[in-house]
GURODREN-698727 format. One record per residue (C-alpha): residue number from 1; x, y, z; residue in one letter. Coordinates in pm, whole numbers. Example, Ala and Ser with C-alpha at 12.3 -4.5 7.8 and 13.67 -1.06 7.14 Angstrom:
2
<num 1 | xx 1230 | yy -450 | zz 780 | residu a>
<num 2 | xx 1367 | yy -106 | zz 714 | residu s>
% end
This chain:
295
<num 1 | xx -525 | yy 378 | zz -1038 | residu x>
<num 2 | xx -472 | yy 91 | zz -898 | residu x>
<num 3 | xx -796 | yy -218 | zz -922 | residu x>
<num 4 | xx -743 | yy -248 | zz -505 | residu x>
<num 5 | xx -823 | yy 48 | zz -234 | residu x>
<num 6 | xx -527 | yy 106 | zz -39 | residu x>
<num 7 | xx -613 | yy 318 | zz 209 | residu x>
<num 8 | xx -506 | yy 116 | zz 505 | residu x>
<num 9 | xx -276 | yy -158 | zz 475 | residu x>
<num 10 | xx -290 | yy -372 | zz 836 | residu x>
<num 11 | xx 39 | yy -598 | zz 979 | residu x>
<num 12 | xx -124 | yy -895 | zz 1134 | residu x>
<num 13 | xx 146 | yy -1136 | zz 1317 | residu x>
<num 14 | xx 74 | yy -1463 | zz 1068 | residu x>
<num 15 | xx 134 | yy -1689 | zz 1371 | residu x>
<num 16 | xx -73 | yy -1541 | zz 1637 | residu x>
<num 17 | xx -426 | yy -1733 | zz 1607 | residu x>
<num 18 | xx -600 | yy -1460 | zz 1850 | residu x>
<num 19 | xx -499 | yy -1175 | zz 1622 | residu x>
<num 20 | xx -547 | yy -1366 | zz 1263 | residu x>
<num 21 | xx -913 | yy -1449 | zz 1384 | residu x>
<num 22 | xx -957 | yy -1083 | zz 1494 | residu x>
<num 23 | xx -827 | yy -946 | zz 1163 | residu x>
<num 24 | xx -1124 | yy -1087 | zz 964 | residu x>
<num 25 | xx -1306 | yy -888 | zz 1145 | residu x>
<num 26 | xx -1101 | yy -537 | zz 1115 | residu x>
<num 27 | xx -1234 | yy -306 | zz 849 | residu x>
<num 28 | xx -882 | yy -261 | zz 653 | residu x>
<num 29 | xx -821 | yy -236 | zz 285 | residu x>
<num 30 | xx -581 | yy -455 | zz 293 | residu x>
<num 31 | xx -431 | yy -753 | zz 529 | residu x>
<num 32 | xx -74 | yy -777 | zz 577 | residu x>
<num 33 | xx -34 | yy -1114 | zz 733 | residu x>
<num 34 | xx 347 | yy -1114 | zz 867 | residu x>
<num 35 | xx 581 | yy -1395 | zz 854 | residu x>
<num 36 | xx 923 | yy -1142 | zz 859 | residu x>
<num 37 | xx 1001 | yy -908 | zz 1193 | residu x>
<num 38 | xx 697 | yy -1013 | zz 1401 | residu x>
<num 39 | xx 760 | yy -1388 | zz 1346 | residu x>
<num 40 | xx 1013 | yy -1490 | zz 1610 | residu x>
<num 41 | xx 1166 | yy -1731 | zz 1694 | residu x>
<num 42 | xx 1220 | yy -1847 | zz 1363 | residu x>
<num 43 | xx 1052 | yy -2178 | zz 1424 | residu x>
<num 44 | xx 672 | yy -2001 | zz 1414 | residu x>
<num 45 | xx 769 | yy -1858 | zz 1068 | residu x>
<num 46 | xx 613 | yy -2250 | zz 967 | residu x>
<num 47 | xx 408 | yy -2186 | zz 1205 | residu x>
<num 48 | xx 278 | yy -1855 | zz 1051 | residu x>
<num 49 | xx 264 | yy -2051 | zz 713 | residu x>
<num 50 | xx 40 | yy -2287 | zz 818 | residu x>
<num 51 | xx -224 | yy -2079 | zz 1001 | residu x>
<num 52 | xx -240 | yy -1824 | zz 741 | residu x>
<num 53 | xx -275 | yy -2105 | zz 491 | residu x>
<num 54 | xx -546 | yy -2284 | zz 706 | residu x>
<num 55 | xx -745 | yy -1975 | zz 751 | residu x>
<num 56 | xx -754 | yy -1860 | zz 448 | residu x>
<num 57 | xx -827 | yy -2217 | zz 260 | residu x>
<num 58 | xx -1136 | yy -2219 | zz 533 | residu x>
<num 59 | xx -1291 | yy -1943 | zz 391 | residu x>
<num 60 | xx -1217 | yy -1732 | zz 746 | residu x>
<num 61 | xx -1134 | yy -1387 | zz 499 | residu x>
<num 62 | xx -1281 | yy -1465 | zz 224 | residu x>
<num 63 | xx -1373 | yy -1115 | zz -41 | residu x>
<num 64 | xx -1079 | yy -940 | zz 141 | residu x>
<num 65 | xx -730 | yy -875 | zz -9 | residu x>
<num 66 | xx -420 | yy -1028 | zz 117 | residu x>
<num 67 | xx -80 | yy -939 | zz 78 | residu x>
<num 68 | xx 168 | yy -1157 | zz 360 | residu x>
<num 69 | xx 496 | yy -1002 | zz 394 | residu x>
<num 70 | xx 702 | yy -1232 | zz 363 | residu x>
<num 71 | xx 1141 | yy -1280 | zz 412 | residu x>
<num 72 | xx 1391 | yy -1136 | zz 220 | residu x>
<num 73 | xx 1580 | yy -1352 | zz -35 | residu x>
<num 74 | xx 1911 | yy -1371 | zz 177 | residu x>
<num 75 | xx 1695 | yy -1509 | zz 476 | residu x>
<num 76 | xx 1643 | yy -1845 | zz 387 | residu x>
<num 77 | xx 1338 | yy -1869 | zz 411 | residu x>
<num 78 | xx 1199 | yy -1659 | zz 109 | residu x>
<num 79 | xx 1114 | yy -1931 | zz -133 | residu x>
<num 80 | xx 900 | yy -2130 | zz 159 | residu x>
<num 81 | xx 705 | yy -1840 | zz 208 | residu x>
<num 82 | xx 598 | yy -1768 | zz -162 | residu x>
<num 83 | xx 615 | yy -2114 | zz -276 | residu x>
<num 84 | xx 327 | yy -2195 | zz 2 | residu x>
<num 85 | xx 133 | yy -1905 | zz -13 | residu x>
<num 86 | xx 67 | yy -1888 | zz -369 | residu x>
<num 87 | xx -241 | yy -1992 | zz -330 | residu x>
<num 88 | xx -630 | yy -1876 | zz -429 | residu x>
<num 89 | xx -717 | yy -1621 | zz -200 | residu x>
<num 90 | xx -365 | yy -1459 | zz -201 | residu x>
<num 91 | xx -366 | yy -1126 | zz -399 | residu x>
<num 92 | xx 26 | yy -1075 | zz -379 | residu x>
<num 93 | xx 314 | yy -1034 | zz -149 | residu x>
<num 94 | xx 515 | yy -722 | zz 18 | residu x>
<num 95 | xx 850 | yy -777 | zz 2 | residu x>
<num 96 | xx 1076 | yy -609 | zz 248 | residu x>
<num 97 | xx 1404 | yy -439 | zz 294 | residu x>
<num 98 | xx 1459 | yy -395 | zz -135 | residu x>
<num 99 | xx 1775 | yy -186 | zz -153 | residu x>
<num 100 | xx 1762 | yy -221 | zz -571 | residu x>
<num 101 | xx 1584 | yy -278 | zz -839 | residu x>
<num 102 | xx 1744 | yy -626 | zz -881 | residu x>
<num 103 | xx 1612 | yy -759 | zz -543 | residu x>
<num 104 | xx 1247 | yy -680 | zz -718 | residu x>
<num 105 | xx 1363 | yy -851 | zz -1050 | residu x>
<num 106 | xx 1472 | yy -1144 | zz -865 | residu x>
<num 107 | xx 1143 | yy -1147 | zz -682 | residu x>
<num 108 | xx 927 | yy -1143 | zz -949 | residu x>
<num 109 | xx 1110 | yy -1445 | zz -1176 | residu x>
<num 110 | xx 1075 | yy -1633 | zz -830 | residu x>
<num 111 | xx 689 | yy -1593 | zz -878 | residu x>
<num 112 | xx 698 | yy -1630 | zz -1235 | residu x>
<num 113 | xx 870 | yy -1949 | zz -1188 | residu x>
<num 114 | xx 647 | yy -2065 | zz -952 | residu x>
<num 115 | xx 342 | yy -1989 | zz -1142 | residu x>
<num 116 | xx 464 | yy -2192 | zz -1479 | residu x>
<num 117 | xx 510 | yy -2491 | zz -1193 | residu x>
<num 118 | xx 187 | yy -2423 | zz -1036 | residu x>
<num 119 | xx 11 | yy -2403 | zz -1371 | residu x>
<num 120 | xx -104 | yy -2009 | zz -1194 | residu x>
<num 121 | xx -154 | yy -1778 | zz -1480 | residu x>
<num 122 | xx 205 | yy -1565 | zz -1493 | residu x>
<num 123 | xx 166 | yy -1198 | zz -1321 | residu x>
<num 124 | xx -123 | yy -1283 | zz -1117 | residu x>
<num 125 | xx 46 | yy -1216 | zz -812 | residu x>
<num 126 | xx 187 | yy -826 | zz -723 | residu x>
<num 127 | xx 425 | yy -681 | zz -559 | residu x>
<num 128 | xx 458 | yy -433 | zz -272 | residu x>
<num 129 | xx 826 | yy -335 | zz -190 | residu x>
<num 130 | xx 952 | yy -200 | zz 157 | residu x>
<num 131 | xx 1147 | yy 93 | zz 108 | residu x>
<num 132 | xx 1310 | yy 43 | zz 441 | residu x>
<num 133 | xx 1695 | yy 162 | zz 395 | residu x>
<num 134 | xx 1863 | yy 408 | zz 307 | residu x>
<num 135 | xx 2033 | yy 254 | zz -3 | residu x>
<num 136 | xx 1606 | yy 138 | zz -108 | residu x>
<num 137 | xx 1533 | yy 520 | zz -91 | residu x>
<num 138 | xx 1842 | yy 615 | zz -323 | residu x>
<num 139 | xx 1759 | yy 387 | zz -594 | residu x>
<num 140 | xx 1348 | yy 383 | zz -541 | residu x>
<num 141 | xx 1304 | yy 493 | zz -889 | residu x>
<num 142 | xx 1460 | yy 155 | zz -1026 | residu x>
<num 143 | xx 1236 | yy -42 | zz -748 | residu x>
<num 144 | xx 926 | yy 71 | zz -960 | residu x>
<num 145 | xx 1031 | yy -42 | zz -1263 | residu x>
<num 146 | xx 1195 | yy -318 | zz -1172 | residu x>
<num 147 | xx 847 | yy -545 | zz -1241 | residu x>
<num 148 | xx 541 | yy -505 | zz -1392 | residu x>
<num 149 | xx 390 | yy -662 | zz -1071 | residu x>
<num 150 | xx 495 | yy -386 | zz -889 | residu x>
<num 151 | xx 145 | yy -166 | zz -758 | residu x>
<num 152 | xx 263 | yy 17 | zz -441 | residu x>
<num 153 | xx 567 | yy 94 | zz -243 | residu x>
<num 154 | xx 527 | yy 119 | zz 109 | residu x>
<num 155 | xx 778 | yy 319 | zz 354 | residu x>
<num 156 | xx 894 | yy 175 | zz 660 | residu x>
<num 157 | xx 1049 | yy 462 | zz 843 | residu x>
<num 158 | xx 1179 | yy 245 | zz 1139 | residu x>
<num 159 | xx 1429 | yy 8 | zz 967 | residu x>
<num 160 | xx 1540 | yy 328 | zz 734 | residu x>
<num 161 | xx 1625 | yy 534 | zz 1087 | residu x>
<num 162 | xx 1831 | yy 224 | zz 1225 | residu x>
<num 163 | xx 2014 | yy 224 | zz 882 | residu x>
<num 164 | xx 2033 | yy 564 | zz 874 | residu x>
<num 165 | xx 2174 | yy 573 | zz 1224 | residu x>
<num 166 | xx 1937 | yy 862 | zz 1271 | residu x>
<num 167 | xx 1712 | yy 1004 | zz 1529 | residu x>
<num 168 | xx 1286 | yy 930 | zz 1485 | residu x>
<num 169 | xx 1225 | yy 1305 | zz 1619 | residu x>
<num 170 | xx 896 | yy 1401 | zz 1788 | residu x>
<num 171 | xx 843 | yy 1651 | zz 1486 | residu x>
<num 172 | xx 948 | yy 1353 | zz 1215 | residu x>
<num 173 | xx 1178 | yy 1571 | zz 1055 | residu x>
<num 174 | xx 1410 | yy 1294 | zz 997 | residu x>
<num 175 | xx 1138 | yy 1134 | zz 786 | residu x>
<num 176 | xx 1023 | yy 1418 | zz 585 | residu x>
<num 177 | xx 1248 | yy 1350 | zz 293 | residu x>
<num 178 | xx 1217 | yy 1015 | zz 230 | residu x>
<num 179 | xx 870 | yy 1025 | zz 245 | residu x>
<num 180 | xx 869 | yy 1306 | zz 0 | residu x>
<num 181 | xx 1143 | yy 1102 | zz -193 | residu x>
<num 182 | xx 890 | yy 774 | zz -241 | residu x>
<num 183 | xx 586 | yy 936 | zz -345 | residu x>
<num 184 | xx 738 | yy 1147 | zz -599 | residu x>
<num 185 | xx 880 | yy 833 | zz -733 | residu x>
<num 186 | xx 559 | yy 623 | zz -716 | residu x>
<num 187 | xx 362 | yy 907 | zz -884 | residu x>
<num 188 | xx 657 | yy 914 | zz -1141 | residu x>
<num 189 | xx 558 | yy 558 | zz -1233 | residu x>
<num 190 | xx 220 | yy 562 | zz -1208 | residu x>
<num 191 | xx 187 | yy 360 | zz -882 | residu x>
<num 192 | xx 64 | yy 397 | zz -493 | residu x>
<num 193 | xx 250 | yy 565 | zz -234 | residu x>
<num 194 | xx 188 | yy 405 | zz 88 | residu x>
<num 195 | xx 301 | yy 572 | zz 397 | residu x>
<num 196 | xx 484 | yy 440 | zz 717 | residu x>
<num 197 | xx 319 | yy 299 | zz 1003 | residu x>
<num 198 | xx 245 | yy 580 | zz 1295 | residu x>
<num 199 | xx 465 | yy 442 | zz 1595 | residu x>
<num 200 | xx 279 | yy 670 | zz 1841 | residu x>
<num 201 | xx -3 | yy 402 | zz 1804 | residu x>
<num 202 | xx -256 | yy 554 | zz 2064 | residu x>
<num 203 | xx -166 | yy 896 | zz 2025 | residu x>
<num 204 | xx -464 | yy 976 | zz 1752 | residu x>
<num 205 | xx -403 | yy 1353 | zz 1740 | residu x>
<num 206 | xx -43 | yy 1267 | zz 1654 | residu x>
<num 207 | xx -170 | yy 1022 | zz 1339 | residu x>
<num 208 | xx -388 | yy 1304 | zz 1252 | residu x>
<num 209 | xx -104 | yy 1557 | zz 1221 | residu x>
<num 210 | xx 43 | yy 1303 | zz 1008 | residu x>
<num 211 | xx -193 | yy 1186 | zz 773 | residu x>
<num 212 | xx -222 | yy 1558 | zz 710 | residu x>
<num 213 | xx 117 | yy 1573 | zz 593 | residu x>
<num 214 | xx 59 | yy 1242 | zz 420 | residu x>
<num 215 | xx -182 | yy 1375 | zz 203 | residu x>
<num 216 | xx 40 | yy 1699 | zz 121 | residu x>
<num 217 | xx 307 | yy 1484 | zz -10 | residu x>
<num 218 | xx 75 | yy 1295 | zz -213 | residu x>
<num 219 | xx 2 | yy 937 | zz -25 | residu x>
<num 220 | xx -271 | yy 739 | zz -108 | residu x>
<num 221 | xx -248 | yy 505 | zz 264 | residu x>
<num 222 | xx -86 | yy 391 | zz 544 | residu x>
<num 223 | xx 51 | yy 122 | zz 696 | residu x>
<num 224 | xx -119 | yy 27 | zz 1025 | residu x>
<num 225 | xx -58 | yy -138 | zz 1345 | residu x>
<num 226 | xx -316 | yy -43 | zz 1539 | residu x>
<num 227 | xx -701 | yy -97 | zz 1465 | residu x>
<num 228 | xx -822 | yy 175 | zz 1633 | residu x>
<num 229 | xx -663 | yy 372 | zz 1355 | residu x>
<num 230 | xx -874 | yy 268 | zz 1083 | residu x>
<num 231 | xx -1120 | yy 478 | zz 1092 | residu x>
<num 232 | xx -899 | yy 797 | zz 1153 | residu x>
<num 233 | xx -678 | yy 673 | zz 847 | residu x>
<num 234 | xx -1030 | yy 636 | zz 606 | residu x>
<num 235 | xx -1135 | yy 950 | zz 610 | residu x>
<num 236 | xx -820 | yy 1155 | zz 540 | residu x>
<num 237 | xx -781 | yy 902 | zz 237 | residu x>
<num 238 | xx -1143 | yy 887 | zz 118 | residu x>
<num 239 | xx -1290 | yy 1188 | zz -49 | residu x>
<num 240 | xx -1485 | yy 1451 | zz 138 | residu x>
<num 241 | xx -1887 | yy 1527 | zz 19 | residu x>
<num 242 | xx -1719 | yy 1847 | zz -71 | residu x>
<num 243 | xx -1468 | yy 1726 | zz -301 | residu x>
<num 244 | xx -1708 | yy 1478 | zz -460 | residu x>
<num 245 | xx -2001 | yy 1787 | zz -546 | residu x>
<num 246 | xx -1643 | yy 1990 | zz -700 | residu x>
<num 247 | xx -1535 | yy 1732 | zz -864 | residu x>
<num 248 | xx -1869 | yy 1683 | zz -1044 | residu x>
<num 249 | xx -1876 | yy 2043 | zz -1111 | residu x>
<num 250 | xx -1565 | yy 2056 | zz -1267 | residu x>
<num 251 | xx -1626 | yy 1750 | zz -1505 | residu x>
<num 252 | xx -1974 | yy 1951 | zz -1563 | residu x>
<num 253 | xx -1827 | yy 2253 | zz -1666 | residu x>
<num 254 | xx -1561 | yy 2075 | zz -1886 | residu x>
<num 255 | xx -1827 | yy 1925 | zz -2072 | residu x>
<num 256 | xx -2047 | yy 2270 | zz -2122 | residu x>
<num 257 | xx -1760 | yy 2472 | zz -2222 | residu x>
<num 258 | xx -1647 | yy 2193 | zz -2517 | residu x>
<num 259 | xx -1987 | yy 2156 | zz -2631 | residu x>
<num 260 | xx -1943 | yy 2553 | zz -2657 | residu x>
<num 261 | xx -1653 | yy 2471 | zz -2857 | residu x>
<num 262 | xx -1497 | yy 2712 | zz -2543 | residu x>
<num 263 | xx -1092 | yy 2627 | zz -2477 | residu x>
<num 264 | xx -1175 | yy 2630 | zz -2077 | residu x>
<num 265 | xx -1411 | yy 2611 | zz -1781 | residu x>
<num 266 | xx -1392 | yy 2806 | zz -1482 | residu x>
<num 267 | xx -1538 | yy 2728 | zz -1172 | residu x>
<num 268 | xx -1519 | yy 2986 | zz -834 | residu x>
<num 269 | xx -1276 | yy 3187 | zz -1040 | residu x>
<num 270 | xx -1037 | yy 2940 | zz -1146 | residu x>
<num 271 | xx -984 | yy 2785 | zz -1494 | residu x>
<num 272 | xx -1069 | yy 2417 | zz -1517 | residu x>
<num 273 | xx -751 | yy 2313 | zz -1722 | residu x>
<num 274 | xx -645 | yy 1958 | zz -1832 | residu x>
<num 275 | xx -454 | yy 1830 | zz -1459 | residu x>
<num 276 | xx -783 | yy 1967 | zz -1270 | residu x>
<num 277 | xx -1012 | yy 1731 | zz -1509 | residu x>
<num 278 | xx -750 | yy 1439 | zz -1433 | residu x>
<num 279 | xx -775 | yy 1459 | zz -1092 | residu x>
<num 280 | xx -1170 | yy 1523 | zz -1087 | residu x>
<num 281 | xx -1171 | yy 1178 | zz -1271 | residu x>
<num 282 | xx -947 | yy 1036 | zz -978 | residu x>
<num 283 | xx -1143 | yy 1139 | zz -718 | residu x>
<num 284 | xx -1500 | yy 994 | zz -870 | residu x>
<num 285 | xx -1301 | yy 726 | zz -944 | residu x>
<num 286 | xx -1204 | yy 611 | zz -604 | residu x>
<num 287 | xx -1557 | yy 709 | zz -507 | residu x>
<num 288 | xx -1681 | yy 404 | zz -738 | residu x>
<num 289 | xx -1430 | yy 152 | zz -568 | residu x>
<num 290 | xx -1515 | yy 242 | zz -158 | residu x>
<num 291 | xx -1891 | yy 222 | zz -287 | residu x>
<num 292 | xx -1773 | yy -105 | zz -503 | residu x>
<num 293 | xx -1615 | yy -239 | zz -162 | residu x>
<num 294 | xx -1925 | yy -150 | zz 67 | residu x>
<num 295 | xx -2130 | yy -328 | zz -161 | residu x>
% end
């Protein structure tokens, strides 16, 4: 599990002072302050630089987690981005439109180098790829191993339909399989799924519908564009009173039926097996960080 909640991940345009100051005071798990897509023309991506850099050195967010999103390496304007922004208060970086392992590898010796420069101890800084095409969604197994820094992926279903040359339905059908592709291949390495944004951003009984599905495929949190979708998004990805008291149980009943020297609990009729106890554990688990984080 990873040592951050990542229940709502928030894209906040780094050069927009009105919405940077507003962001300190949204209620996301994690900031995404954008110097990529939102940052046009490319003269405010300095721009973006240097308010997210001034902000952040002022104290404006501090005790939250911030991950900018910053350019690809055949922009230009890559080694700018990390090479200012690796600084304290900076938890790591989302780096968009991977279509390989290698652009990960590349990314994290870029850091690495940077941190020997910086005197920064090496690794500090993580990674969040943008599984945005649909070469990134062919080879997203190799995008989780690429790099140990590596603690999410992160679907962005827009870019991937334009590459695609596909249709974004009404139903999302188009979307269904990647999605279902990237978490399988997260869980496969041990790290979070994060879903793509919901485009329909006022349409809350459409997000709802989704983060429903989100949860069947095995997300752990969205990205967001919207505020107003915050609290919608935390409770689908928090765990219910319910699932807290069974979880409890179950770890309860474990522990009676070894002392019993028994191979098995069972609990409303079921057996309490091995993979039930794991995910028991999970669920407390994440329990102690949102009580952790409201502290």
């Amino acid at each position: 599990m990873s040592e951050y909640l990542m229940r709502s991940l928030m894209f906040v345009p780094g050069h927009n002072d009105k919405l940077l100051q507003s962001a300190a005071k949204i209620d996301a798990d994690i900031l995404l302050f954008d110097i990529e897509d939102s940052v046009q023309p490319l003269s405010n991506k300095q721009v973006a630089r240097d308010k997210i850099k001034k902000y952040i050195s002022e104290g404006l967010f501090e005790n939250r987690v911030i991950f900018p999103r910053v350019n690809d390496r055949e922009s230009g304007e890559l080694l700018k981005d990390v090479y200012q922004l690796t600084i304290p208060g900076v938890n790591g970086f989302v780096y968009p439109k991977a279509k390989r392992g290698e652009d990960i590898y590349f990314f994290c010796k870029l850091l690495e180098t940077i941190e020997y420069e910086k005197k920064i101890p090496v690794g500090t800084y993580k990674i969040i790829p943008l599984i945005e095409t649909a070469s990134a969604v062919l080879n997203v197994q190799e995008i989780c191993s690429a790099s140990k820094r590596v603690i999410a992926i992160a679907y962005g279903s827009e870019d991937f339909v334009t590459d695609l040359q596909g249709i974004h339905d009404a139903e999302h059908i188009s979307l269904f399989t990647p999605r279902a592709l990237i978490a399988m291949a997260a869980r496969a390495h041990n790290i979070i799924p994060i879903d793509t944004v919901h485009v329909n951003v006022h349409d809350l009984e459409d997000l709802e519908k989704n983060l429903i599905l989100s949860l069947k495929l095995g997300f752990e949190g969205m990205l967001l564009l919207n505020p107003a979708e915050i609290p919608l998004v935390h409770q689908y990805y928090s765990p219910t009173l319910q699932e807290l008291n069974d979880a409890k149980e179950m770890l309860r009943l474990a522990e009676e039926a070894s002392l019993e020297g028994k191979g098995v609990a069972i609990m409303k009729g079921k057996f309490v097996g091995p993979p039930i106890i794991a995910k028991a554990k999970k669920v407390l688990k994440k329990q102690e960080q949102l009580d952790k984080r409201s502290r």
